[in-house]
Structures are given as structure tokens and as C-alpha cells.
C-alpha positions as CSV (number, residue, x, y, z in Angstrom):
1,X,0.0,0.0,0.0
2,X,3.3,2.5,0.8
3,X,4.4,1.5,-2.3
4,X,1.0,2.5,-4.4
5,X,0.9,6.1,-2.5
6,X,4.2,6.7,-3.0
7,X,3.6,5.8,-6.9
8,X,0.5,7.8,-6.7
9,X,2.0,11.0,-5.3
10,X,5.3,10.9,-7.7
11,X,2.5,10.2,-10.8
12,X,0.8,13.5,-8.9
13,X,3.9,15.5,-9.1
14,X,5.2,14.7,-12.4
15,X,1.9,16.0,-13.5
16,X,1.8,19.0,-11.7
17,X,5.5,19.8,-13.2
18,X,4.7,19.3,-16.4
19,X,2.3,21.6,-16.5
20,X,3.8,24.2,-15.1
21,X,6.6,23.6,-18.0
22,X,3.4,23.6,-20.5
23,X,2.2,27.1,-18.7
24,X,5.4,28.5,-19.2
25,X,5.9,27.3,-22.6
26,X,2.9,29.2,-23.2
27,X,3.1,32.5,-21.9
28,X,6.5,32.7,-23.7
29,X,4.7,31.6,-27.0
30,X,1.7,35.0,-26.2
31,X,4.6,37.0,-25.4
32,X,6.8,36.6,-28.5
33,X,3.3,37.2,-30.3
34,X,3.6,33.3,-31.8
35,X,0.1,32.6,-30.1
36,X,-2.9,34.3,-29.1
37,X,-4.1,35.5,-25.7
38,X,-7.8,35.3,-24.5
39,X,-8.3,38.8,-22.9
40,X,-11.4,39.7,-21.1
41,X,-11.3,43.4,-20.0
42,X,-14.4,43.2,-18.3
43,X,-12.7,40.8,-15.7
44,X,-9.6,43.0,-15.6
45,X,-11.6,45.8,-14.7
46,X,-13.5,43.9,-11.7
47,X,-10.0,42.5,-10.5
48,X,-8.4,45.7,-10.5
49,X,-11.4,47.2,-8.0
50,X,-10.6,44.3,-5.9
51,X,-7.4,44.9,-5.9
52,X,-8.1,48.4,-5.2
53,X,-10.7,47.2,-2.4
54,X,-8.2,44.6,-0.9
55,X,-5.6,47.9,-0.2
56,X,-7.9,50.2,1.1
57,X,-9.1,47.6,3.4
58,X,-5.8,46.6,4.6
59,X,-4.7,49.7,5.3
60,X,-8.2,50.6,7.2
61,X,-8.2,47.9,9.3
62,X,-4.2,48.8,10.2
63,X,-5.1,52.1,11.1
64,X,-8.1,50.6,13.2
65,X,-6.1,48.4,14.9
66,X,-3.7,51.1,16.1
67,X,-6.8,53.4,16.9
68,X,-7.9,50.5,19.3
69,X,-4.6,50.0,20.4
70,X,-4.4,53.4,21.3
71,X,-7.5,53.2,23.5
72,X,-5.8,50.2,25.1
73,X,-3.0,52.7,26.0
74,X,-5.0,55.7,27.1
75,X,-6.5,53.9,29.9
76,X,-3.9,52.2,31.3
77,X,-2.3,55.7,32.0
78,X,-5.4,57.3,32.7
79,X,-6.1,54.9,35.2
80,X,-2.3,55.5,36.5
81,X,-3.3,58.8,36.4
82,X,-6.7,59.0,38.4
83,X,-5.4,55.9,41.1
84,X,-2.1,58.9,41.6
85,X,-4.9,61.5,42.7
86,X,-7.0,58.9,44.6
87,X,-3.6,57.8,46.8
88,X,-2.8,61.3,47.6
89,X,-6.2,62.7,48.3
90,X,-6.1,62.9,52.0
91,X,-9.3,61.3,53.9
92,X,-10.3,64.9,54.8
93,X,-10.5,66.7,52.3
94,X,-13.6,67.9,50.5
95,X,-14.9,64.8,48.2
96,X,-12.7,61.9,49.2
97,X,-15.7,59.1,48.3
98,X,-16.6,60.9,45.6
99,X,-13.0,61.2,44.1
100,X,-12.5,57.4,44.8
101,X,-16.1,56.8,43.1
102,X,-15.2,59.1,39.9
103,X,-11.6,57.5,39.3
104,X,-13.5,54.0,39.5
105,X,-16.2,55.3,37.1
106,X,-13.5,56.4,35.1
107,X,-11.5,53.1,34.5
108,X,-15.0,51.5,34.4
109,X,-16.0,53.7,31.3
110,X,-12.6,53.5,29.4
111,X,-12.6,49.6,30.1
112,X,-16.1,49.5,28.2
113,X,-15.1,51.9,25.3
114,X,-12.3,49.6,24.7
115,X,-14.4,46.1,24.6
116,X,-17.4,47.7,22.4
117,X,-14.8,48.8,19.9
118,X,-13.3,45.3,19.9
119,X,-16.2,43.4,19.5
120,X,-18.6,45.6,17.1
121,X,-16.0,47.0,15.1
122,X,-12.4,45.4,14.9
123,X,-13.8,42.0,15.1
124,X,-16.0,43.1,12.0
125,X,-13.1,44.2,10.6
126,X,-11.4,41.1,10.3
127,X,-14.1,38.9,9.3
128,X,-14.7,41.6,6.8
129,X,-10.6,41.0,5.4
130,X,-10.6,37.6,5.8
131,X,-12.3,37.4,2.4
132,X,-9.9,38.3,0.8
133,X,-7.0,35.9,0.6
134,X,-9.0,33.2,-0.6
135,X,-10.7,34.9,-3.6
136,X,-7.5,36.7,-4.3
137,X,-5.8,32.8,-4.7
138,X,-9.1,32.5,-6.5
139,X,-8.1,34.5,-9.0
140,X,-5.1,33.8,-9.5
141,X,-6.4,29.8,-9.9
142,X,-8.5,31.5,-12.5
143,X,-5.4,32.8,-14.2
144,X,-3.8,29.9,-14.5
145,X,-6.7,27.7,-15.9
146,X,-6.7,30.4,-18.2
147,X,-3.4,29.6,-19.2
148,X,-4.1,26.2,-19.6
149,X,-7.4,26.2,-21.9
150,X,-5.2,28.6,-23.9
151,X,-2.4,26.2,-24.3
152,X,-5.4,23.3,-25.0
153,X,-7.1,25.5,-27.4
154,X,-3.6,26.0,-29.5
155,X,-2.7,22.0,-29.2
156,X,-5.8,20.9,-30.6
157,X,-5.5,23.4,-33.5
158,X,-2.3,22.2,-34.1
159,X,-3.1,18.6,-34.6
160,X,-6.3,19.4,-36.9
161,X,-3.8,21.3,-39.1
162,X,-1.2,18.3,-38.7
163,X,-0.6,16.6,-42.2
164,X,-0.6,13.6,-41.1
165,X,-3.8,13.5,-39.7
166,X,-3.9,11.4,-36.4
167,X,-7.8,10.8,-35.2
168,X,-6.8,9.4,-31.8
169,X,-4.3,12.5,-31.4
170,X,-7.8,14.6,-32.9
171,X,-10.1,13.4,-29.8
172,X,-7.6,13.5,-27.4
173,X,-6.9,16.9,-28.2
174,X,-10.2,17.9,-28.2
175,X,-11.4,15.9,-24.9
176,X,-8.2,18.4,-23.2
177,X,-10.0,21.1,-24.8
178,X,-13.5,20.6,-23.4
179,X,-12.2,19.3,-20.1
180,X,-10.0,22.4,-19.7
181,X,-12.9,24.8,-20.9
182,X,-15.1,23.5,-18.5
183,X,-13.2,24.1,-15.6
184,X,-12.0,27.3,-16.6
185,X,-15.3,28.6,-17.1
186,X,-16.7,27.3,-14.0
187,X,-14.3,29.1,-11.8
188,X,-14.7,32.2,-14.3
189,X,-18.3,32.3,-13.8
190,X,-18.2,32.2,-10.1
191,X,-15.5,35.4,-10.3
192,X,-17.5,37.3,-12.4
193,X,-20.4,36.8,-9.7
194,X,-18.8,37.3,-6.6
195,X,-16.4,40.2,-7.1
196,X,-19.1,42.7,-8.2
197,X,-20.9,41.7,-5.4
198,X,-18.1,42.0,-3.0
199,X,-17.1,45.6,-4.6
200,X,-20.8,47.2,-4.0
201,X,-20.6,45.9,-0.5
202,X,-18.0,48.2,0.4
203,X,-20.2,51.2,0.9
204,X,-22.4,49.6,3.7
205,X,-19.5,48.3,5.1
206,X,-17.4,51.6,5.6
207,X,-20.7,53.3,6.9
208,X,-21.5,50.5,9.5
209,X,-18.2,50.9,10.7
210,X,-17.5,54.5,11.1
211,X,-21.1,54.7,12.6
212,X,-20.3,52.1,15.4
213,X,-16.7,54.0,16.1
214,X,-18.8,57.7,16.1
215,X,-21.4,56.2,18.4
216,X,-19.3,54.8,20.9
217,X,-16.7,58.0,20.8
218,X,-20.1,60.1,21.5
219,X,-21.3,58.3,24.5
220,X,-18.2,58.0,26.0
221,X,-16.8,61.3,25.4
222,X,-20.4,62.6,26.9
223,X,-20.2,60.2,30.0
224,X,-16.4,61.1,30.5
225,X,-17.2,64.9,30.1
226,X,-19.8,64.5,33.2
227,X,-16.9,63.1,35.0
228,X,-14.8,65.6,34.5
229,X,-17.1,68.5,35.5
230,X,-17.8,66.8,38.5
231,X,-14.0,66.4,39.3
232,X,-13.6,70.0,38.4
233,X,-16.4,71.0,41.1
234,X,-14.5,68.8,43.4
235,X,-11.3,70.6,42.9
236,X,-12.7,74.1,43.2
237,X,-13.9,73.0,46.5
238,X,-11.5,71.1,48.4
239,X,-9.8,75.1,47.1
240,X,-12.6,76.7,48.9
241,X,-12.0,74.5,51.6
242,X,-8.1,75.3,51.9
243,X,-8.6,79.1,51.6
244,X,-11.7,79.1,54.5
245,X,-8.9,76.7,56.3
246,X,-5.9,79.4,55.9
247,X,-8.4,82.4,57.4
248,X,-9.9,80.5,60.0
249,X,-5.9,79.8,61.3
250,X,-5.3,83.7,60.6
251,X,-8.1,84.5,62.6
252,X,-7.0,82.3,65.6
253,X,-3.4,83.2,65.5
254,X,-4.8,87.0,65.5
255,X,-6.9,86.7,68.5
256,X,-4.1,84.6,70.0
257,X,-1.4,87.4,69.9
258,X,-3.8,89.9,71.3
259,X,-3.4,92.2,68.7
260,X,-7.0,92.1,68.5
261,X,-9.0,95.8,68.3
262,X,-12.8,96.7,68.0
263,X,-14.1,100.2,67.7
264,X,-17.5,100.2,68.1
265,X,-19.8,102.6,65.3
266,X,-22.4,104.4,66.9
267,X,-25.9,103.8,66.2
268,X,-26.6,106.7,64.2
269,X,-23.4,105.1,62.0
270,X,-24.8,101.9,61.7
271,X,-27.9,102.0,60.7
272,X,-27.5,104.0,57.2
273,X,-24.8,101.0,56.5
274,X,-27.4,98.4,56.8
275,X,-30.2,100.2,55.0
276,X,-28.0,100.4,52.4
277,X,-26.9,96.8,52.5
278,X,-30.2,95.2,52.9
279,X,-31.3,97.5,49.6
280,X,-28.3,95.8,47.8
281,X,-29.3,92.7,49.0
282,X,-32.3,92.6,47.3
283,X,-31.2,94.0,44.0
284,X,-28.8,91.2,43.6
285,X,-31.9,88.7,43.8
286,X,-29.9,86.6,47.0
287,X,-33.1,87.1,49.3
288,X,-35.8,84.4,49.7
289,X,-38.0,86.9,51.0
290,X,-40.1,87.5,48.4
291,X,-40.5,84.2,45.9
292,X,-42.6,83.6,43.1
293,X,-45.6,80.7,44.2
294,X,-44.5,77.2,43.6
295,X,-40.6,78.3,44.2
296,X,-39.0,76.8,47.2
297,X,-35.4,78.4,47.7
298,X,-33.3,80.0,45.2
299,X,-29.7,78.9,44.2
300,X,-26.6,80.6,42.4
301,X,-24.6,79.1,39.6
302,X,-20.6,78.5,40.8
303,X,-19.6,76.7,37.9
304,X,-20.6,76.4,34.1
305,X,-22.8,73.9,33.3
306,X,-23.2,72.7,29.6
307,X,-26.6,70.9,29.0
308,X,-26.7,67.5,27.7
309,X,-30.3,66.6,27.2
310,X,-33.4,68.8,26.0
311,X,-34.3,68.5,30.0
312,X,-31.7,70.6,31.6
313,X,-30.6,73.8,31.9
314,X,-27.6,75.4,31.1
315,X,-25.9,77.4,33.4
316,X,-23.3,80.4,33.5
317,X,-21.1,81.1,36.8
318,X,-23.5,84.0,38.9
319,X,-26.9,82.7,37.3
320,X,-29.2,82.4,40.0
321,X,-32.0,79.7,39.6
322,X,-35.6,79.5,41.3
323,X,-35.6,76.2,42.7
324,X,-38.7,74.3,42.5
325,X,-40.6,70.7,43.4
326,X,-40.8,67.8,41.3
327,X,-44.2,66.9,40.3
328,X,-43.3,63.2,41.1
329,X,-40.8,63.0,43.6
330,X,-39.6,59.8,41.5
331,X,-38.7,62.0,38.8
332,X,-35.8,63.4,40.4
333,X,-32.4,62.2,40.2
334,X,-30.0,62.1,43.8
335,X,-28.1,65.1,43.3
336,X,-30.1,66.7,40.4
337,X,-32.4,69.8,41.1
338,X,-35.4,71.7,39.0
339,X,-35.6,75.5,38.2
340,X,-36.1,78.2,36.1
341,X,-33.5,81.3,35.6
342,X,-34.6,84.1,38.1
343,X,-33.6,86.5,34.9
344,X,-36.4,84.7,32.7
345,X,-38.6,85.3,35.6
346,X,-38.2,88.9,36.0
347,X,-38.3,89.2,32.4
348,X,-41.8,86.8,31.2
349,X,-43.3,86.2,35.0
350,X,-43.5,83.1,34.2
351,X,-42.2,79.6,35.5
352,X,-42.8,77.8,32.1
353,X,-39.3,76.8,30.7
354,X,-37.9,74.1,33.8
355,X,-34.9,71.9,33.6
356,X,-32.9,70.2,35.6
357,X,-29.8,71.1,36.6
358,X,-26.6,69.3,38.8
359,X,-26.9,70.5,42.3
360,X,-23.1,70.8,42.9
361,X,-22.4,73.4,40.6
362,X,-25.0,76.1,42.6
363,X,-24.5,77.0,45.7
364,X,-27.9,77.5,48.0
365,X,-28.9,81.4,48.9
């Protein structure tokens, strides 16, 4: 049985050689012009917008794979970066849970930017490549059968114009012919098929793609950026915090030395000052003493806030904000409040344009 394979494989390989000499033999012969060449510019057109297709895709899906890369990157020193701030934050400052809670928020939202564009767009990407080897040796199969029904088409006209006319040689020639017609066609046929199929689908492909990358970068740039603002109201507090510290020590280490003084204003002294204060005091709209109905305090804007729904408000540093209830205490959000701009109200009398609003960017008057 060794002996038979063995036979069998040499037989395999001794046919295979040959016709590669026969190919050769007759690309030489189309080249010197000493035979003809079946050319089908139709098919050299499709092959060269796969070719075309194949690079562009390549070079996509290496420029994705950096992108993702990248990411990969990015978070590991993000997360080098936020774990830094949450080590040194001492655990009396202003904010400690809530700087611990953001940094893990953090590493929790790069970590899921990172998977989603793994699995819904580089994974795509590959399946969508891997197509590509196999019709490209496809083609070139395609080539070469070419070749040979060329090199059969030529040895059959040959014998027919032989003049010593051989029928056996005849039919053999012609059975080659057929046999190599067939199976060039067959292959041919299922290029012609495929590759303007595979050419149009590039379109859909490229906008799936880019869609999925967009949509992820939008929600997590939108999610990070409400991190951020809240770590920036952190910051300017634990500020706040360091500054009321530093006067409150400057205070005691003033009383402390006894260098201390008081003078006293007299009555008719004082009370012009405070007229005058409690008149400013109600210019600047910082006194609940007088509130529209349905308004329950009034706040001031410290920070800006940038809405990101249709629902909220957007807020300038100094805006001061009517405060109201929520019709259904379920509606509102832990740490979220709802309002209307004191400036609208003075202007329209009216409480009509609400929205919600981040409670730790206002300060309570």
C-alpha cells in the first residue's frame, strides 16, 4: 500500500511539473506574439477594483487596529493617572468618596469603550478581510486555468492542421480542450459573480463601521465629560476648603497674639450702613424673602454647566436659579435639582421653561 501512495503521489507530481513547464511554454509563446491570448477586459476591470478594495481595506483595518490599540494605551495611563490622585487625596478633604467613586467610574468607562470597539467594530473588521485571501488565490487559480485552456485551445489546432492526420491525437486533443474549458469557465463564472458583489458591499461596510466608532466615541466622550465636570467642582472646592482653612488659622493666630482691636460705630453710624446693604441685597436677587408661588429656595450658579439633554438647563457662573418641586418625587435624580433662571422670571413672570440642573455646581442662597 506504501508502495501505491508513493507511486501515486510521484504520478501526482510529475503532472503537476509538467504543466507548469506547459504554462510556461505558453506565456513565452503569447509573449513573443507566436500565439494568441484570451483577454477579457471586463474581468480585468473587476480585478483591479478588488485589488483596489483589498488595499484600502488593509490599510483601514491597520489604522483601526492602532486606533484600538491606542485606547488600550489611554487607559492604562489614565487609570495611572486617576489611582495617583486617589492615593494622595487625604481622607479629609472635601470629596474623598466621591474622588474614589469618579476615578473607578473612570477606568469602568474607558474599560467598556475599549471592549465595544473590539467586539462591534475590529472584530467586523477582520471577518470583513478575511475574504480576501481566498478569492485573491481565486483568482489567480482562475489565471492559470486560463493559461491552460489557452495552451489546449492551441494543441488541438495544431493537430487538426497536422498533415498527417492522427484521429486518436484529434479526440484527445479535443477531450483536453472541453475538459480544460469547463473548468475554466466554471471558476470564471463564479468570479464574475462574486467580485461585483463584494465591490458594491464596500459602501455599507465603511458606513457601519464608522457609525459604530462615532457612536461609541459620542457616548463615551459625553459620559467622561460628566466626570470631569464633576472632578472639576470637586477641585474648586476642596480650594474653597483650603482658603476658608488658611483664614480661619489667621483669625485664631490673630486673637491669639492679642493684637485684636474693636471700635464700636455708633448707632446713628450703623444704621444708614445696613439700609443700604439690605437694599443691595435685594437687587442682587440673593433674598428668599419674596418668591414667586411654587418656588422653594433660590440657588446661584458656581460653575458652568453645559446641557446635555433637552431636560436641563444650562448654566453660566453668577446665574441664579428659582428652585422648585418635582411633580413626582420619583422623577428626580440624587443630586439633580429643578428650576427656572430668576432672569427669565423677571423678564416673562413666568415659571414655564424648567430643567434640571446638577446641584453641585450652585451654591444654596
Amino acid at each position: 500500500m506504501a508502495e501505491i501512495a508513493k507511486g501515486v503521489n510521484a504520478g501526482k507530481l510529475a503532472s503537476n511539473v509538467q504543466k507548469r513547464i506547459n504554462r510556461a511554454q505558453e506565456k513565452m509563446m503569447q509573449k513573443l506574439g507566436k500565439a494568441d491570448e484570451t483577454k477579457d477586459m471586463a474581468f480585468e476591470e473587476v480585478v483591479a477594483n478588488f485589488n483596489k478594495q483589498m488595499t484600502e481595506g488593509t490599510k483601514l483595518q491597520r489604522n483601526l487596529k492602532a486606533y484600538v490599540e491606542a485606547i488600550k494605551i489611554m487607559h492604562e495611563c489614565s487609570k495611572g493617572l486617576q489611582d495617583c490622585l486617589a492615593d494622595m487625596y487625604e481622607p479629609d478633604w472635601f470629596g474623598k468618596e466621591e474622588v474614589d467613586s469618579t476615578t473607578e467610574d473612570k477606568d469602568i468607562l474607558w474599560e467598556d469603550f475599549y471592549q465595544k470597539l473590539m467586539d462591534s467594530v475590529l472584530i467586523s473588521m477582520d471577518t470583513y478581510m478575511a475574504q480576501f485571501p481566498d478569492i485573491k488565490a481565486r483568482i489567480a487559480k482562475r489565471d492559470r486555468k486560463l493559461v491552460d485552456f489557452d495552451s489546449a485551445r492551441h494543441h488541438f489546432a495544431s493537430t487538426q492542421k497536422s498533415k498527417k492526420k492522427d484521429e486518436a491525437k484529434i479526440a484527445k486533443a479535443e477531450e483536453d480542450l472541453g475538459r480544460a474549458q469547463k473548468v475554466f469557465e466554471e471558476i470564471n463564472y463564479e468570479l464574475q459573480e462574486e467580485l461585483p458583489s463584494l465591490w458594491n458591499s464596500r459602501a455599507g461596510f465603511y458606513v457601519t463601521t464608522f457609525q459604530s466608532i462615532a457612536g461609541l466615541e459620542e457616548k463615551f466622550y459625553r459620559e467622561m465629560g460628566k466626570l470631569n465636570q464633576n472632578m472639576c467642582v470637586i477641585m474648586t472646592k476642596l480650594e474653597e476648603q483650603r482658603q476658608a482653612n488658611e483664614v480661619a488659622a489667621s483669625h485664631s493666630t490673630t486673637l491669639e497674639s492679642g493684637t485684636y482691636t474693636s471700635t464700636p460705630a455708633s448707632k446713628t453710624e450703623t444704621t444708614p450702613t445696613c439700609q443700604s446693604n439690605a437694599a443691595t441685597v435685594v437687587t442682587n436677587g440673593s433674598s428668599n424673602a419674596e418668591l414667586p408661588a411654587g418656588v422653594i429656595f433660590k440657588v446661584k450658579a458656581v460653575h458652568d454647566y453645559a446641557a446635555t439633554d433637552n431636560d436641563e438647563l444650562d448654566l453660566k457662573a453668577g446665574d441664579i436659579v428659582l428652585v422648585m418641586p418635582f411633580a413626582n418625587p420619583d422623577d428626580q435624580d440624587e443630586g439633580w435639582l429643578l428650576g427656572v433662571k430668576e432672569s427669565h422670571w423677571l423678564q416673562n413672570k413666568n415659571l414655564t421653561p424648567k430643567g434640571v440642573f446638577p446641584e453641585n455646581f450652585t451654591q444654596r442662597l
